[in-house]
mmCIF entry with sequence, helices, sheets and N, C-alpha, C, O atoms, coordinates in Angstrom:
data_MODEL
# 
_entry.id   MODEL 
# 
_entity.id                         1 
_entity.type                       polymer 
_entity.pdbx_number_of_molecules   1 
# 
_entity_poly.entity_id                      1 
_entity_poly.type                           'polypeptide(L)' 
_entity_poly.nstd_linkage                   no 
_entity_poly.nstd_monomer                   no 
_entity_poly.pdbx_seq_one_letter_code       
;(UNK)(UNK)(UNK)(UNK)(UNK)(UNK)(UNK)(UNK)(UNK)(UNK)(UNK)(UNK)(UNK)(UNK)(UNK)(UNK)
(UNK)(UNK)(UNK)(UNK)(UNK)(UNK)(UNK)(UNK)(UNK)(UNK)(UNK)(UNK)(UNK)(UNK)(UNK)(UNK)
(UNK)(UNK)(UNK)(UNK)(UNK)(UNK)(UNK)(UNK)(UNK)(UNK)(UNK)(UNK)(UNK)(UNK)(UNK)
;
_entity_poly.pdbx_seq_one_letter_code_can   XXXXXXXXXXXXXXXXXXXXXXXXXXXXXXXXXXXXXXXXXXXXXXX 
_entity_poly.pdbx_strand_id                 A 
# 
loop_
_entity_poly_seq.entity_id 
_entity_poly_seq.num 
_entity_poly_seq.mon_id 
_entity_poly_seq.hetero 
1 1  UNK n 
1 2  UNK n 
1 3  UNK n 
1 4  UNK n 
1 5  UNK n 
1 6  UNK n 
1 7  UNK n 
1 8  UNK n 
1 9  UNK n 
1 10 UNK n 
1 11 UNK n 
1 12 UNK n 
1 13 UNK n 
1 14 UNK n 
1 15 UNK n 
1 16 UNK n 
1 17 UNK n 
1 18 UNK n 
1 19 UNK n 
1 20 UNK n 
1 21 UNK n 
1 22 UNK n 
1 23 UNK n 
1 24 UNK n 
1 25 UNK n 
1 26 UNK n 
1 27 UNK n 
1 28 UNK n 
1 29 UNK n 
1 30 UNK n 
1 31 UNK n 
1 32 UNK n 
1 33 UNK n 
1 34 UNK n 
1 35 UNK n 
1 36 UNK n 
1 37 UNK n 
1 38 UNK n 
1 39 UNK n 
1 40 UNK n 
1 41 UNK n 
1 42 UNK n 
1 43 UNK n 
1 44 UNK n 
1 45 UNK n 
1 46 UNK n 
1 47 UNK n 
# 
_struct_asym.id          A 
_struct_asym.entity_id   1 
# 
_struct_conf.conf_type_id            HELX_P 
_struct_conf.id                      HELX_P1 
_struct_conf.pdbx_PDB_helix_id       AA1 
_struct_conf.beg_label_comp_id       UNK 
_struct_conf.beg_label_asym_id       A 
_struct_conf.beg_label_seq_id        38 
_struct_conf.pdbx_beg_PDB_ins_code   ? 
_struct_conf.end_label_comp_id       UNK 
_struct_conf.end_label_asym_id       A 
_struct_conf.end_label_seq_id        45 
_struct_conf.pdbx_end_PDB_ins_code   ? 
_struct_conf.beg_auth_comp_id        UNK 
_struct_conf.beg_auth_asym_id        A 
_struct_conf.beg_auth_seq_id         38 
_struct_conf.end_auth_comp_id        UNK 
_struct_conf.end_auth_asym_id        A 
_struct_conf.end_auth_seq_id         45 
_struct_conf.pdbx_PDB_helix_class    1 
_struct_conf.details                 ? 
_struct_conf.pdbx_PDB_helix_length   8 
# 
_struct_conf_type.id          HELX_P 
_struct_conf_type.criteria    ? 
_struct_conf_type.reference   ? 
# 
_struct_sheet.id               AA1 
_struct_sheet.type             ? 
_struct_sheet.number_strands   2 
_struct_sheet.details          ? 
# 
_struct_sheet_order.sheet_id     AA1 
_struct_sheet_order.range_id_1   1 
_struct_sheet_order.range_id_2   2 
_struct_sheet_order.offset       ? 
_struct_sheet_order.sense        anti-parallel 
# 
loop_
_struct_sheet_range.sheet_id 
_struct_sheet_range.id 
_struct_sheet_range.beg_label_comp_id 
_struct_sheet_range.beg_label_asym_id 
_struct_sheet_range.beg_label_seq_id 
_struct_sheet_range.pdbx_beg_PDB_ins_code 
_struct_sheet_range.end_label_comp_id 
_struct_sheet_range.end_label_asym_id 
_struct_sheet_range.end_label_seq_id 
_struct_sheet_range.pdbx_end_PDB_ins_code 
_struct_sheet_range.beg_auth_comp_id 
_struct_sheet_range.beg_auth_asym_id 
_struct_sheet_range.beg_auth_seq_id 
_struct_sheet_range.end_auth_comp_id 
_struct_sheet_range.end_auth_asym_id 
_struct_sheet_range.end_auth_seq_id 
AA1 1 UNK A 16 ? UNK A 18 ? UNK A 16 UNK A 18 
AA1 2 UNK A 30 ? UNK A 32 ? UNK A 30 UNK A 32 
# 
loop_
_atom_site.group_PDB 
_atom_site.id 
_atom_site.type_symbol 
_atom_site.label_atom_id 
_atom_site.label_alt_id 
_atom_site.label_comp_id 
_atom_site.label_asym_id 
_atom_site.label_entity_id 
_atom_site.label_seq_id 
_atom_site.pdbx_PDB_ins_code 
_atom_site.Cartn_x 
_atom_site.Cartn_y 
_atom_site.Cartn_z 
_atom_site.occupancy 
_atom_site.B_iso_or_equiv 
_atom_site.pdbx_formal_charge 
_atom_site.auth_seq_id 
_atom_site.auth_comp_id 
_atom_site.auth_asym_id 
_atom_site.auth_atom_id 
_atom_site.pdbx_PDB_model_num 
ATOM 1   N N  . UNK A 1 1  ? 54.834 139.572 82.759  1.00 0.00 ? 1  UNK A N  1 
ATOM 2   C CA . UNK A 1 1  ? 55.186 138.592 83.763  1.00 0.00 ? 1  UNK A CA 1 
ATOM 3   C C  . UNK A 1 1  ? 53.968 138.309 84.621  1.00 0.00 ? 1  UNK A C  1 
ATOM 4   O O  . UNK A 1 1  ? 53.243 139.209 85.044  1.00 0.00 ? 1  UNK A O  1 
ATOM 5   N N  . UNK A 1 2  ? 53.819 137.317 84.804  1.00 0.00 ? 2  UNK A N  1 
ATOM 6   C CA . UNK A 1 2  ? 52.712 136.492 85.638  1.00 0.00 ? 2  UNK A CA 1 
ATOM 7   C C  . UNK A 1 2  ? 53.218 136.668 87.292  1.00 0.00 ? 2  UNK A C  1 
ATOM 8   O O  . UNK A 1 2  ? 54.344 136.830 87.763  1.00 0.00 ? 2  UNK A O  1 
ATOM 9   N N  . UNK A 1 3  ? 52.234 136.591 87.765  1.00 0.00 ? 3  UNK A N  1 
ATOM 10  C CA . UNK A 1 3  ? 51.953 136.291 89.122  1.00 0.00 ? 3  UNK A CA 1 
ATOM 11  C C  . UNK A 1 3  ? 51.757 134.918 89.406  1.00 0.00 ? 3  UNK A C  1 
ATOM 12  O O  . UNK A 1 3  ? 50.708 134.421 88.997  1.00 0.00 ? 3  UNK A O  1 
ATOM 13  N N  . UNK A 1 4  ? 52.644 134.131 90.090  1.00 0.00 ? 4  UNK A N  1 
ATOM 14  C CA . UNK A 1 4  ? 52.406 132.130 90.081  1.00 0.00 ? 4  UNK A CA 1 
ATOM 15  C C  . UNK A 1 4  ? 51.099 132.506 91.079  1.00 0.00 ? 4  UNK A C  1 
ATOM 16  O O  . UNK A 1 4  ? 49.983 132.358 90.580  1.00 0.00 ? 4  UNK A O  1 
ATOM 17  N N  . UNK A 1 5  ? 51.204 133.039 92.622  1.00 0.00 ? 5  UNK A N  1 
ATOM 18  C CA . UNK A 1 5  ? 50.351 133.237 93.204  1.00 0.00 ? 5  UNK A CA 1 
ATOM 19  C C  . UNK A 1 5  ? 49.817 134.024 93.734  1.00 0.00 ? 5  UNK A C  1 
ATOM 20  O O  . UNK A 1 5  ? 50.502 134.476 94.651  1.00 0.00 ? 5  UNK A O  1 
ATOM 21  N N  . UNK A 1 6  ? 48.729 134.540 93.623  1.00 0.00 ? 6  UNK A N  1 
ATOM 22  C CA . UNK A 1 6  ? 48.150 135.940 93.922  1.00 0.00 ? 6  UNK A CA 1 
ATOM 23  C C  . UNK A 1 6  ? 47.670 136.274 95.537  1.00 0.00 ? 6  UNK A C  1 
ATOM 24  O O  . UNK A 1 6  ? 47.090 137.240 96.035  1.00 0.00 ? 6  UNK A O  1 
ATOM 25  N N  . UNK A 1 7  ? 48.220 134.950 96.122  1.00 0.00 ? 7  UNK A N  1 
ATOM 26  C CA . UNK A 1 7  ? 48.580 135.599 97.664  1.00 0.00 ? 7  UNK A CA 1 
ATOM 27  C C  . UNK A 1 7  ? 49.856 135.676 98.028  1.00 0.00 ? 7  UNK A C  1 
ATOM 28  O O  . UNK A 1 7  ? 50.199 136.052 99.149  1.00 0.00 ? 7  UNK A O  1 
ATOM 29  N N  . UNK A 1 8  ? 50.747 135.289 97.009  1.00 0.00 ? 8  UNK A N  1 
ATOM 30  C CA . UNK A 1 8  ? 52.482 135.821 96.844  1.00 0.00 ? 8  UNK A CA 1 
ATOM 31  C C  . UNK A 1 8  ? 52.855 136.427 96.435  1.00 0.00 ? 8  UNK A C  1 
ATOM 32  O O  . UNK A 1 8  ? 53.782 136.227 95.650  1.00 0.00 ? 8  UNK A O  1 
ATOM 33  N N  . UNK A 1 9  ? 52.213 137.932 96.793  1.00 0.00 ? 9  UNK A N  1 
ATOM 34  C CA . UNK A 1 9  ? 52.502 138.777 95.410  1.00 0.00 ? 9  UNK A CA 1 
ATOM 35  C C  . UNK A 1 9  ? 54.086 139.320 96.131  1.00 0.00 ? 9  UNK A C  1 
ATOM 36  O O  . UNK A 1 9  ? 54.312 139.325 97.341  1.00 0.00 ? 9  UNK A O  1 
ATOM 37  N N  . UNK A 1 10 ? 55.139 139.790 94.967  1.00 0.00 ? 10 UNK A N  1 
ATOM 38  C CA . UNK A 1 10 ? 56.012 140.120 95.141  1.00 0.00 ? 10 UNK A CA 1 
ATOM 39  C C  . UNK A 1 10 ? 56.346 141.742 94.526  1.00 0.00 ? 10 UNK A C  1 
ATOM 40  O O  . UNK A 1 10 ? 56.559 141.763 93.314  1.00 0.00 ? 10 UNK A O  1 
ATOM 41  N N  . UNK A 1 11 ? 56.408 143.043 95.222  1.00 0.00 ? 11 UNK A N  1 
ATOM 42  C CA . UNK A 1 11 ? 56.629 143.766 95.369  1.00 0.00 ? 11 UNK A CA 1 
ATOM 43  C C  . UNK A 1 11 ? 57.503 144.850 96.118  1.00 0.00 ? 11 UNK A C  1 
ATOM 44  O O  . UNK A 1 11 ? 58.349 144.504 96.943  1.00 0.00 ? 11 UNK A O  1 
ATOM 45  N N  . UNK A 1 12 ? 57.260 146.223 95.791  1.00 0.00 ? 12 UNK A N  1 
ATOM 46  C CA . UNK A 1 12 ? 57.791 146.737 97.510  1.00 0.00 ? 12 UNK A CA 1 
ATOM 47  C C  . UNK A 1 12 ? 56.151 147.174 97.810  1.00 0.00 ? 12 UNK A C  1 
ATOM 48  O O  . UNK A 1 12 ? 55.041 147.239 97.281  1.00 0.00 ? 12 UNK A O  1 
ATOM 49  N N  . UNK A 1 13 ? 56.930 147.430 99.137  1.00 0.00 ? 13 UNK A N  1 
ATOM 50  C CA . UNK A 1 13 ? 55.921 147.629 100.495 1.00 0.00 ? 13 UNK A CA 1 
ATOM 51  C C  . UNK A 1 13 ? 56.232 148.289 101.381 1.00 0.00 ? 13 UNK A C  1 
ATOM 52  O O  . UNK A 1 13 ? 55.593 148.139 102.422 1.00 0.00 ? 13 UNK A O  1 
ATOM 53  N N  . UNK A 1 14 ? 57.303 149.260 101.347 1.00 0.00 ? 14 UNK A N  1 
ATOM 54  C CA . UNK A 1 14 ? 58.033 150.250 101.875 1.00 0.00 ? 14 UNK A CA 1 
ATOM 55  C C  . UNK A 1 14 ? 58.613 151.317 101.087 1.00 0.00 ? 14 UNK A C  1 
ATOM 56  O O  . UNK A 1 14 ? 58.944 151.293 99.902  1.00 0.00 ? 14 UNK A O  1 
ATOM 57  N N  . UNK A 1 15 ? 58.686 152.293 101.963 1.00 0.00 ? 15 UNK A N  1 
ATOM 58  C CA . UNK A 1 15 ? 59.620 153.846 101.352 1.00 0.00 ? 15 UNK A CA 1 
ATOM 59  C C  . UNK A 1 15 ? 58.932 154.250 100.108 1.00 0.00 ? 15 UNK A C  1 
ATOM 60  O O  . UNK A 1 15 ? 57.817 153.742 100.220 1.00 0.00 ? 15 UNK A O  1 
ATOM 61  N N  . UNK A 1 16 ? 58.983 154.900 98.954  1.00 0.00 ? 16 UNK A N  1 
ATOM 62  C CA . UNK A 1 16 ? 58.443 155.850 98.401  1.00 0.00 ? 16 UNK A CA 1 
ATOM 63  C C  . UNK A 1 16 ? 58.899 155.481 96.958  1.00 0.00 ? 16 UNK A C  1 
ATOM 64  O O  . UNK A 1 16 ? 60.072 155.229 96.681  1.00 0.00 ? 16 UNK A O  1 
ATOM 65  N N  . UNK A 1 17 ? 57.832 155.471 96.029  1.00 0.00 ? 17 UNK A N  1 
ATOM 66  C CA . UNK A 1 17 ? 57.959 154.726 94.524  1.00 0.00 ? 17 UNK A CA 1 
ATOM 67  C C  . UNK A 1 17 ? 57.807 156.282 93.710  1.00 0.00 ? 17 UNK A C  1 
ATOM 68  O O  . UNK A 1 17 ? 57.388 157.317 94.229  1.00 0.00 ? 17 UNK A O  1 
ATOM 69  N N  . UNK A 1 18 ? 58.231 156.119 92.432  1.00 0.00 ? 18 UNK A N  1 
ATOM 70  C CA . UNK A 1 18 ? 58.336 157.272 92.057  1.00 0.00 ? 18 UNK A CA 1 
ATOM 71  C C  . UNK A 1 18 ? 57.756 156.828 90.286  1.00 0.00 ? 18 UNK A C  1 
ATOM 72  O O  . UNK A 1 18 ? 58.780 156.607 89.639  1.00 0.00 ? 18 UNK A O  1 
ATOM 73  N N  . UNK A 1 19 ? 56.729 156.681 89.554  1.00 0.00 ? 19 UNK A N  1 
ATOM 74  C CA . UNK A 1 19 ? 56.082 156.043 88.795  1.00 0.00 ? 19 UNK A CA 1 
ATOM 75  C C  . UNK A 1 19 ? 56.668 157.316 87.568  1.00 0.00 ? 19 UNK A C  1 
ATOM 76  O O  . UNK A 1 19 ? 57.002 158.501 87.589  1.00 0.00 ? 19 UNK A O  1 
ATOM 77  N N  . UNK A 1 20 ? 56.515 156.054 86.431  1.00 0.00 ? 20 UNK A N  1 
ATOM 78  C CA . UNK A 1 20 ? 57.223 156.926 85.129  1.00 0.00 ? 20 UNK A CA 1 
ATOM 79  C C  . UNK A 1 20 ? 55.670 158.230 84.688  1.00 0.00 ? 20 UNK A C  1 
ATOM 80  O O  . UNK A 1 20 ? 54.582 158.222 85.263  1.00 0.00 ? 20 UNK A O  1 
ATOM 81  N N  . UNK A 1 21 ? 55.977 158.934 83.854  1.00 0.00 ? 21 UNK A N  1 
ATOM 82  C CA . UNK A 1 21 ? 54.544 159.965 83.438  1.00 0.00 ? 21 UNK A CA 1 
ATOM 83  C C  . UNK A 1 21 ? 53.783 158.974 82.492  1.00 0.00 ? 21 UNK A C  1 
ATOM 84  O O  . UNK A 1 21 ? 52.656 159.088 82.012  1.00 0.00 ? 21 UNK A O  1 
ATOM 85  N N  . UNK A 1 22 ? 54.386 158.319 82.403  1.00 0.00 ? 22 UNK A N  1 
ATOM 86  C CA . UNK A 1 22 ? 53.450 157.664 81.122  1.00 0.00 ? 22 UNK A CA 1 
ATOM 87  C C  . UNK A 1 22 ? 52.597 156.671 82.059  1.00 0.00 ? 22 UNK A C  1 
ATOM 88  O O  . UNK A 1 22 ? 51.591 156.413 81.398  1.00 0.00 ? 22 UNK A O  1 
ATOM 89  N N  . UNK A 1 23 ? 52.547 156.173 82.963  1.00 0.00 ? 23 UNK A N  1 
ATOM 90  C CA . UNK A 1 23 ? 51.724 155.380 84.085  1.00 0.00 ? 23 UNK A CA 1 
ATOM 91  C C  . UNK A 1 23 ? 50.871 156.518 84.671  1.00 0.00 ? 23 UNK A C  1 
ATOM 92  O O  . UNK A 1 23 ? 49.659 156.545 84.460  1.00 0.00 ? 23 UNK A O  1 
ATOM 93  N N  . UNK A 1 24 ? 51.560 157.564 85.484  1.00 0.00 ? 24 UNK A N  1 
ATOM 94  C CA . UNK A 1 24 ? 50.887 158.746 86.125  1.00 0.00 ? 24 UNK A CA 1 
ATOM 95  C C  . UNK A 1 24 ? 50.693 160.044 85.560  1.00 0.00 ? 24 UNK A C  1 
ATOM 96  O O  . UNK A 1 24 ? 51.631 160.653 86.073  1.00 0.00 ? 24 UNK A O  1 
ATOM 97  N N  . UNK A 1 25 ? 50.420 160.414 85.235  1.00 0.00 ? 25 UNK A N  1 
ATOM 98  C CA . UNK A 1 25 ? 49.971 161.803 84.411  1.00 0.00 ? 25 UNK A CA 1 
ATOM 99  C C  . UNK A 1 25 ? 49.338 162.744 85.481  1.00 0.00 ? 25 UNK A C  1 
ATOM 100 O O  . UNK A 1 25 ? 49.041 163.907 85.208  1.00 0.00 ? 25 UNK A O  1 
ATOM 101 N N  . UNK A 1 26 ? 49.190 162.323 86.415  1.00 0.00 ? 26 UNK A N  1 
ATOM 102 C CA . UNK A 1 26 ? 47.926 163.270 87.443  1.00 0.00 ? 26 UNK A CA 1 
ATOM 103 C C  . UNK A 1 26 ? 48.917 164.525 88.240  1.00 0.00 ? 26 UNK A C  1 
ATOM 104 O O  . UNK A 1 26 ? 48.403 165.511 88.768  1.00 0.00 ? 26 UNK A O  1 
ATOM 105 N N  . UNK A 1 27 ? 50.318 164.285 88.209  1.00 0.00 ? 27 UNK A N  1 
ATOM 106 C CA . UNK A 1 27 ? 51.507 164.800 89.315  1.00 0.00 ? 27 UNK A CA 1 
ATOM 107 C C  . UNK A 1 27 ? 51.570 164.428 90.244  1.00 0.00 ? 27 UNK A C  1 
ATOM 108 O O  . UNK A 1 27 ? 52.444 164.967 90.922  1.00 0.00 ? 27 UNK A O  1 
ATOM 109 N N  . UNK A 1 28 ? 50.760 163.309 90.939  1.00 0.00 ? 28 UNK A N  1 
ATOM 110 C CA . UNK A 1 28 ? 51.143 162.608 92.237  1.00 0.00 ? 28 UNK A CA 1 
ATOM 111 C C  . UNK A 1 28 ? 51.701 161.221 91.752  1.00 0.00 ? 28 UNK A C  1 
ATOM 112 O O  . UNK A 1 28 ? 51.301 160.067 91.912  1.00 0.00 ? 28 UNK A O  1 
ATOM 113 N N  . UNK A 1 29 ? 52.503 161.632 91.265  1.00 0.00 ? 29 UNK A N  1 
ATOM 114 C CA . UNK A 1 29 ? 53.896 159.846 90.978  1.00 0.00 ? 29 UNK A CA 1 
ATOM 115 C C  . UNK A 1 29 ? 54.580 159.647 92.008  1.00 0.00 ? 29 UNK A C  1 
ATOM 116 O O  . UNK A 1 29 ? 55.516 158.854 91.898  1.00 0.00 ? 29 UNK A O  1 
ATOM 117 N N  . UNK A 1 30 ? 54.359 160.227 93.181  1.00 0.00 ? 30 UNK A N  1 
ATOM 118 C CA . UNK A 1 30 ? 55.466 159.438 93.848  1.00 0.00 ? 30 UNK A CA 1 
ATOM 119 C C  . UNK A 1 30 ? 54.512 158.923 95.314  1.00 0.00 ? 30 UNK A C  1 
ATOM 120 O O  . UNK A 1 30 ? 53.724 159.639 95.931  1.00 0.00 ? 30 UNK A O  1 
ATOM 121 N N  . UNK A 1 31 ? 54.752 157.940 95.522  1.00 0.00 ? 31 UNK A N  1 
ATOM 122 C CA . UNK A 1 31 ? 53.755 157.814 96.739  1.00 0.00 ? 31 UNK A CA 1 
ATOM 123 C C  . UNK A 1 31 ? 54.780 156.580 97.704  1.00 0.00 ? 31 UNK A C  1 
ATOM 124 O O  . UNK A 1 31 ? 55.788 155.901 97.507  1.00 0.00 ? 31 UNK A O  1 
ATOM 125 N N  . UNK A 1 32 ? 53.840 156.811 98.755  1.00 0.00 ? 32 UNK A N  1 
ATOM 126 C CA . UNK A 1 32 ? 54.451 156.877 100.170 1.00 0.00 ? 32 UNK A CA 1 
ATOM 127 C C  . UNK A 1 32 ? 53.538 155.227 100.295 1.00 0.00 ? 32 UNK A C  1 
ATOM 128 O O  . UNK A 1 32 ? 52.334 155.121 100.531 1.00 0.00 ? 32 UNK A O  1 
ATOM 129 N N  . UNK A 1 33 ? 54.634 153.934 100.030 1.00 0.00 ? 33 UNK A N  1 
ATOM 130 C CA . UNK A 1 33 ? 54.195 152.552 100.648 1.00 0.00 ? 33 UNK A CA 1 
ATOM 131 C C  . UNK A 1 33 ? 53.952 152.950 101.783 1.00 0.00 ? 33 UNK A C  1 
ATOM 132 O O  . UNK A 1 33 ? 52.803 152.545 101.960 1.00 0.00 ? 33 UNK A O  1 
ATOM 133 N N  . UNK A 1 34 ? 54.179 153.340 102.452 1.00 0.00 ? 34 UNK A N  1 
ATOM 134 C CA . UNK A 1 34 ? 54.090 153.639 104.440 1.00 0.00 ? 34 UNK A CA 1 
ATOM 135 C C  . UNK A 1 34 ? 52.590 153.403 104.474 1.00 0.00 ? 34 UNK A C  1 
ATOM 136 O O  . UNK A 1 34 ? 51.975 152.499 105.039 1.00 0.00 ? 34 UNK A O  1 
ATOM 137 N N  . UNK A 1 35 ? 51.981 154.765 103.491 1.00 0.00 ? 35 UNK A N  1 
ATOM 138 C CA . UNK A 1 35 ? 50.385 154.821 103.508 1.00 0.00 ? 35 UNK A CA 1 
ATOM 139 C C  . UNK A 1 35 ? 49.970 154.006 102.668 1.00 0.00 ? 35 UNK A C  1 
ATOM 140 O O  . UNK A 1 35 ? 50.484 153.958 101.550 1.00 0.00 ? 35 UNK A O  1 
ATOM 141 N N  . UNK A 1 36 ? 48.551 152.876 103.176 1.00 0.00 ? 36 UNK A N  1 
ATOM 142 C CA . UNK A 1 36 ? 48.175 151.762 102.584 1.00 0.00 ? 36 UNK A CA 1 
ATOM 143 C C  . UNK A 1 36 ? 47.024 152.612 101.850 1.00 0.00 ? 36 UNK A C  1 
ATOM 144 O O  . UNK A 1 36 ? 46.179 151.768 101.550 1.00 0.00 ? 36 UNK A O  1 
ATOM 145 N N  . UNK A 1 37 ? 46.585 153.853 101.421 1.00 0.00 ? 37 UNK A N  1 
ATOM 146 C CA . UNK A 1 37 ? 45.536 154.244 100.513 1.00 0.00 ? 37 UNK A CA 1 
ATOM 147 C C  . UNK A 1 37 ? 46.557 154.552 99.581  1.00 0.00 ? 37 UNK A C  1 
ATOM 148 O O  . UNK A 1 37 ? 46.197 154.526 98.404  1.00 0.00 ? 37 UNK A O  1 
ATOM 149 N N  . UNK A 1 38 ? 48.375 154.991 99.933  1.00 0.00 ? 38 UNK A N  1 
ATOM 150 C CA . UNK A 1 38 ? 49.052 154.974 98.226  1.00 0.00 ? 38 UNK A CA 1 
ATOM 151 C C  . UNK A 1 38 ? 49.462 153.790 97.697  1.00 0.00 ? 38 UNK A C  1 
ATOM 152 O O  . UNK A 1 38 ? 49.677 153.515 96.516  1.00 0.00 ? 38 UNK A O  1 
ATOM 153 N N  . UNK A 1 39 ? 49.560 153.064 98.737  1.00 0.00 ? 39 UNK A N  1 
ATOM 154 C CA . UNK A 1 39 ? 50.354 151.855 98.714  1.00 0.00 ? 39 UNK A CA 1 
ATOM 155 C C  . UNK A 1 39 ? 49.313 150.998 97.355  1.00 0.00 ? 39 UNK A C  1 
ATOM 156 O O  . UNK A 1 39 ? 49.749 150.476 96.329  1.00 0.00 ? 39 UNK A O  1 
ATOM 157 N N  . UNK A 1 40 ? 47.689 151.112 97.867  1.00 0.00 ? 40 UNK A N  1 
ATOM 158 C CA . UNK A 1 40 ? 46.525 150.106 97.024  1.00 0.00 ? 40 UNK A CA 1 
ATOM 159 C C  . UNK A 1 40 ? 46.694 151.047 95.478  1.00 0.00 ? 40 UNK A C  1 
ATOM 160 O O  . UNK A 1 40 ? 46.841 150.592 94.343  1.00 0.00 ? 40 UNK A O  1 
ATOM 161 N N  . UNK A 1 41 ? 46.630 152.155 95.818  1.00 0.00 ? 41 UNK A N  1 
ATOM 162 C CA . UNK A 1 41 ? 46.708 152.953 94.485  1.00 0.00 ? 41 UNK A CA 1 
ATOM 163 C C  . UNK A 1 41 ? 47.831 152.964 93.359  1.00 0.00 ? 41 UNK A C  1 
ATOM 164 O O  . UNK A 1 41 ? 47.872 153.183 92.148  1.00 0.00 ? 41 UNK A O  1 
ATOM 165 N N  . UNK A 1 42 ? 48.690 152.630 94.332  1.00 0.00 ? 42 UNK A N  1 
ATOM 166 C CA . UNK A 1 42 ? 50.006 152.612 93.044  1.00 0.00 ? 42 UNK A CA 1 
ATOM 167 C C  . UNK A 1 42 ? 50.008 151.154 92.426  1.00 0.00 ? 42 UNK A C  1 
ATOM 168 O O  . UNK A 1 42 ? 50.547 150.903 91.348  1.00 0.00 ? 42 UNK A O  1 
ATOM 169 N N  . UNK A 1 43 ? 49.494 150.412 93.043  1.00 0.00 ? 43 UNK A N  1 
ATOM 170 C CA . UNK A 1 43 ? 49.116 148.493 92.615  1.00 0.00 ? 43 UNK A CA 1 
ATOM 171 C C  . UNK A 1 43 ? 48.409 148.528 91.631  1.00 0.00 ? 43 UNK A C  1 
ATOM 172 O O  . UNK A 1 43 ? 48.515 147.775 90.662  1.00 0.00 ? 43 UNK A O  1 
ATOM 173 N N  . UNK A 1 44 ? 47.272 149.778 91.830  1.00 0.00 ? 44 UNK A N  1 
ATOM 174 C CA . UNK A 1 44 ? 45.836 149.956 90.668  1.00 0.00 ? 44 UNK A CA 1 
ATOM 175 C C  . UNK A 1 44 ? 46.221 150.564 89.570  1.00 0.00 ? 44 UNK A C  1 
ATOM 176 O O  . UNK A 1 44 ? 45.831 150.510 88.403  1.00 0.00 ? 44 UNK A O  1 
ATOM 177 N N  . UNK A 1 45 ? 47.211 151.271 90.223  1.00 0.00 ? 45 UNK A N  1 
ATOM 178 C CA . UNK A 1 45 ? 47.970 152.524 88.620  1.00 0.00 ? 45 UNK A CA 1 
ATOM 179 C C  . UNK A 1 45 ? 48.811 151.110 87.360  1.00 0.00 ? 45 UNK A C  1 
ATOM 180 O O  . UNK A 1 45 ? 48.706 150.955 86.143  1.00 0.00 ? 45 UNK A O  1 
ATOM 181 N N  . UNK A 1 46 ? 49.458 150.472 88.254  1.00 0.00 ? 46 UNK A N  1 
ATOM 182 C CA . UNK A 1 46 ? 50.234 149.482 87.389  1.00 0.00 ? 46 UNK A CA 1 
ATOM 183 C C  . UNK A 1 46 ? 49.879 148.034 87.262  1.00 0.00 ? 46 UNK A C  1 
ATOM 184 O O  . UNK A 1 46 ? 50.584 147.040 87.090  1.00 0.00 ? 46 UNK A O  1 
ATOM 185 N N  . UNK A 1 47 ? 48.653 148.187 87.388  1.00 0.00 ? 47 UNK A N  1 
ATOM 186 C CA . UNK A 1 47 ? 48.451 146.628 87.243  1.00 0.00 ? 47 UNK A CA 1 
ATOM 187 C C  . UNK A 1 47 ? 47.740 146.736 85.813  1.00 0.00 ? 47 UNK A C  1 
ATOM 188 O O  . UNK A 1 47 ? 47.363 145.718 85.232  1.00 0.00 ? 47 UNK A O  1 
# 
């Protein structure tokens, strides 16, 4: 699925994501939107 605009991106941006092992392998899958250093990282893990 496409992004129409990449200053509309549509996501979450709150509370706590919990990423499958096959994306995260490291043991930190679950991260905290609250914090914008997990928040950029979990965008980088799945993009």
């Amino acid at each position: 699925m496409a992004v129409a605009d990449l200053a509309d991106p549509a996501g979450p941006t709150g509370g706590e994501v919990q990423l499958d092992r096959r994306l995260n392998w490291s043991g930190k899958a679950v991260y905290d939107l609250g914090n914008p250093r997990r928040l950029a990282s979990m965008y980088e893990t799945v993009a």
